[in-house]
N, C-alpha and C positions, 0 to 999 in steps of 0.2 A: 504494500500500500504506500503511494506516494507520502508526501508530508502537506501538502493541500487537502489531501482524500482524506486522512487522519483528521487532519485540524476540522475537518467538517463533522466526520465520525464522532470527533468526542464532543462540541458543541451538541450532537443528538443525542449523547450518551446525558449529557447534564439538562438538555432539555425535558429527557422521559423522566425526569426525576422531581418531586418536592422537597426533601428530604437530603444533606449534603451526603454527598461519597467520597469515598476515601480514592486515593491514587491506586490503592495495589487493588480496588475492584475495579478500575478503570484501565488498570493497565492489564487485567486478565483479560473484561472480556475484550480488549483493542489486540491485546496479542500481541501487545511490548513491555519494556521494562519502565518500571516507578519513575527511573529518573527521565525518561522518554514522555513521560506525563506530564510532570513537574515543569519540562522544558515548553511543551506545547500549553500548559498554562499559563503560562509567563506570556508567551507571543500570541494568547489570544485576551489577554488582559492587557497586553501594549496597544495592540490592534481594534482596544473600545469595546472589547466583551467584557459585558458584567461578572464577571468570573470573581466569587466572593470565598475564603477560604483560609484555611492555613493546613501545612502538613500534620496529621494526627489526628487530625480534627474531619476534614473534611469539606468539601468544595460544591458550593450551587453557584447557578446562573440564575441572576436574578433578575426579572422583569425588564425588557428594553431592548430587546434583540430579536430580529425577525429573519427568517431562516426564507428565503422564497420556494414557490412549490417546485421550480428548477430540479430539485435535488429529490422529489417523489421517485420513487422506482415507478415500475411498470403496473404491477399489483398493488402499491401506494397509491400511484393515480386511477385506478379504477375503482378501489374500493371508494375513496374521496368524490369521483362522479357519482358511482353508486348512490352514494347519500345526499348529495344535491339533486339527483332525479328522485328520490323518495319524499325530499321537502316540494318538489315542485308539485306533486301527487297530493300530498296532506296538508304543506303549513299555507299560511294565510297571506295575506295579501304583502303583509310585510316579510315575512320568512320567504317567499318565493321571487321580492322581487331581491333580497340579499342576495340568495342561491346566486339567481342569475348573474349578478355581478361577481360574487364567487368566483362561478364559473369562466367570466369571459377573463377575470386575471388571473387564474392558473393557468388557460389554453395561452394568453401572450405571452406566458415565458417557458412555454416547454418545446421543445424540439421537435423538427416538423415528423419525427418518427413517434412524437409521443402523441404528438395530437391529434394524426389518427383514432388513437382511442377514443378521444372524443364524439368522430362522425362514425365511427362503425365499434359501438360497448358491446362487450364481451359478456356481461352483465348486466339485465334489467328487473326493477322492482317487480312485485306483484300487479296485478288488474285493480287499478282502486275501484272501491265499492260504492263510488256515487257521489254525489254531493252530501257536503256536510248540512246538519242542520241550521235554522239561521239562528245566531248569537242575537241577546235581546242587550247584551252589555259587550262595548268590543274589547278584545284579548287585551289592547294596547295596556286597558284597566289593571287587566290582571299580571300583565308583566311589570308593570311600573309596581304595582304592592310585592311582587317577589323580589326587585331589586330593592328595594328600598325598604323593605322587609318591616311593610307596616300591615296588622291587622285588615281584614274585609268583614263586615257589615252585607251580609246577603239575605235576598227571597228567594230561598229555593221550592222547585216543584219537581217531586219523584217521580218515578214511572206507573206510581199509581194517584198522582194529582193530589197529594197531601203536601199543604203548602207549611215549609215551616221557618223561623228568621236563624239563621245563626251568624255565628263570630269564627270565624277560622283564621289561621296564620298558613298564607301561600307560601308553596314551596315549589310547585314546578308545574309546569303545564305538559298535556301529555297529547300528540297528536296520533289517535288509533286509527281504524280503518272506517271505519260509521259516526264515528262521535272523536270534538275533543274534551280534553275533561283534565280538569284544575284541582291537582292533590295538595291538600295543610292537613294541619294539625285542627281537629273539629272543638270547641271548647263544650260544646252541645253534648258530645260525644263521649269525649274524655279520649280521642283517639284521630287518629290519621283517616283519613276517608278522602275520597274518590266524588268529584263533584264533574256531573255531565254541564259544559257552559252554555249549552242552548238552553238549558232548565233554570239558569239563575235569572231569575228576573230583572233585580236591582242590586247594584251593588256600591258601598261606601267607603273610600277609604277612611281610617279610624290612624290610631297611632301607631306608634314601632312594637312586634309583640316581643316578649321581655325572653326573647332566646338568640341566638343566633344560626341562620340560617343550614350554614355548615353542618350542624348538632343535630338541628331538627331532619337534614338529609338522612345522618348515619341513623338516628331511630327507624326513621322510616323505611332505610333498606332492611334494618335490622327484624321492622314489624313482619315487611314483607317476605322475608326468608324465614321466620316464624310458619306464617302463612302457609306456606311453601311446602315447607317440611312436615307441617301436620295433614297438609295435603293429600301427601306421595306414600304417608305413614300408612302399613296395610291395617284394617283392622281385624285385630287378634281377637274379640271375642265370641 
């Protein structure tokens, strides 16, 4: 491997990361030696990479460094279209017109062998299922309380027309294949739930809910691998 190819390698090796790394796991999986590391951190810390660290301790790349899609492999750049034609299929008016810009600056900087891929994929989504239902409050609402990770104020109506007010803390919005739908923390509840957006009637932003959203992510995977597991559990009686 050249000493460009490297330098770019281990910028990817420190981008898959949150967490710093040490030299001797960067230099197993690059397949040189510690002080072969050490060197190429220095010259990518000259060179204006955030490269934040010391030896013993361990080294991240912190925020401010953009990597162009240039450097996707072949299967990198497909699986990446892959999911921009799946937003253009589900997300909404604003997620599809991103996509599309996405898309048309990846295909400017890939080579004209890559960008083939683009007019003849290797890989297409499913058949979507139709039109979504129509939204009585727009997404925008509910994306703005999940960045900002303030409480909602809603009229919800179920699938059997029991209309009831609750307080939830948004967490994510989920685009499926018939319906989208807006999962928090229910205070109604006392639990995480699954909100269809075409069924919200009204919705209010209120204040910041007193967690942090991060938190409330990892319970919520955590509920649902509960879920999960009691799922797939045979039963024994």
């Amino acid at each position: 491997m050249g000493r460009s190819a490297r330098l770019l390698a281990l910028l990817q090796a420190l981008r898959r990361r949150r967490h710093p790394v040490t030299a001797a796991t960067l230099a197993r999986e690059l397949d040189v030696s510690e002080r072969t590391i050490y060197r190429d951190l220095s010259e990518l810390a000259a060179q204006g990479a955030p490269v934040e660290g010391e030896a013993g301790v361990g080294y991240i790349l912190r925020p401010g460094l953009f990597l162009p899609p240039l450097m996707l492999t072949e299967d990198e750049t497909e699986a990446v279209l892959l999911g921009l034609r799946y937003v253009d299929q589900r997300g909404d008016k604003v997620l599809t017109e991103a996509a599309e810009n996405a898309r048309a600056k990846i295909t400017a900087v890939l080579s004209q062998e890559m960008q083939a891929i683009t007019i003849t994929p290797m890989t297409i989504p499913g058949p979507h299922g139709g039109a979504f239902p129509e939204n009585k409050v727009p997404l925008g609402l509910f994306r703005s309380a999940i960045r900002m990770q303030k409480r909602l104020a809603i009229h919800y109506i179920d699938g059997a027309e029991r209309h009831t007010r609750r307080v939830i803390w948004p967490i994510q919005l989920g685009f499926m294949d018939s319906a989208r739908v807006l999962a928090g923390w229910c205070e109604l509840r006392k639990a995480f739930r699954f909100f269809r957006t075409d069924r919200i009637g009204l919705a209010e932003l209120l204040d910041r809910y007193p967690s942090r959203r991060a938190d409330l992510l990892r319970d919520f995977r955590a509920q649902l691998h509960d879920e999960r597991q009691l799922r797939d559990t045979p039963d024994r009686n």
